[in-house]
C-alpha positions in Angstrom: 23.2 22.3 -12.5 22.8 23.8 -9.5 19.3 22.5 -8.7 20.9 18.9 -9.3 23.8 19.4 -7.0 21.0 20.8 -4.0 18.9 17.4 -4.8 22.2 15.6 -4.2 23.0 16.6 -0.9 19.1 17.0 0.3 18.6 13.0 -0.6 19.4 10.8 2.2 19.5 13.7 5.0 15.9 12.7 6.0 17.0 8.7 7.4 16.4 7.3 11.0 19.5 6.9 12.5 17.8 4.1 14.8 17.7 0.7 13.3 13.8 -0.3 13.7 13.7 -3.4 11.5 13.1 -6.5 13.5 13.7 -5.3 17.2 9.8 -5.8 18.2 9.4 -8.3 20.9 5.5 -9.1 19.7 6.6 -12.1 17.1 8.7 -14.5 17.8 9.1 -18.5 17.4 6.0 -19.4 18.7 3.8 -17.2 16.4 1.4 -18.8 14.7 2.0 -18.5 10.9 -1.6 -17.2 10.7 -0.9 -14.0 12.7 2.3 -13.5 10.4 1.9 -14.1 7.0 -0.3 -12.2 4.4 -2.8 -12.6 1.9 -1.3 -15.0 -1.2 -0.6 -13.4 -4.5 -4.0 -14.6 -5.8 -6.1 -13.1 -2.6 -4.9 -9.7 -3.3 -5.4 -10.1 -7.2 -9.1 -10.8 -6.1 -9.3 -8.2 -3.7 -7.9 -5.9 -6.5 -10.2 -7.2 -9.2 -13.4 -6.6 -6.7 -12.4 -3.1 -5.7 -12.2 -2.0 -9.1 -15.2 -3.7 -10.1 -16.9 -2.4 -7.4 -15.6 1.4 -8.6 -16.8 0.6 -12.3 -20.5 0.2 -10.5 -20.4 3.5 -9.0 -19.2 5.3 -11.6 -21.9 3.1 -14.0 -24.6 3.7 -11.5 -23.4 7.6 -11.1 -23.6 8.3 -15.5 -26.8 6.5 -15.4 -28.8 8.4 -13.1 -27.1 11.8 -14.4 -28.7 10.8 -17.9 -32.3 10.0 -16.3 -32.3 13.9 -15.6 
């Protein structure tokens, strides 16, 4: 119980007491959309799907040559 209770009043104690969140100056109106927005839901799927396929390489490439020894 006691653990809980130090848990309690620890959470929240390490907050910024500056509000950051939309006070830059380096986007505004006239930003292109371009410099702004993203990659779409379906770019970072493939850029998910290529990273681990690329991963399932290595570690193919890695077993393979460990059982040419």
């Amino acid at each position: 119980m006691e653990e809980a209770k130090e848990e309690i009043s620890w959470h929240g104690k390490g907050k910024h007491s500056k509000e950051t969140h939309g006070t830059s100056d380096d986007i505004d109106e006239n930003t292109p959309i371009d410099k702004v927005k993203g990659p779409s839901v379906f770019q970072r799927a493939k850029e998910e799907i290529e990273a681990s396929w690329k991963l399932f390489i290595q570690r193919k490439n890695m077993i393979t040559s460990m059982k040419n020894r």
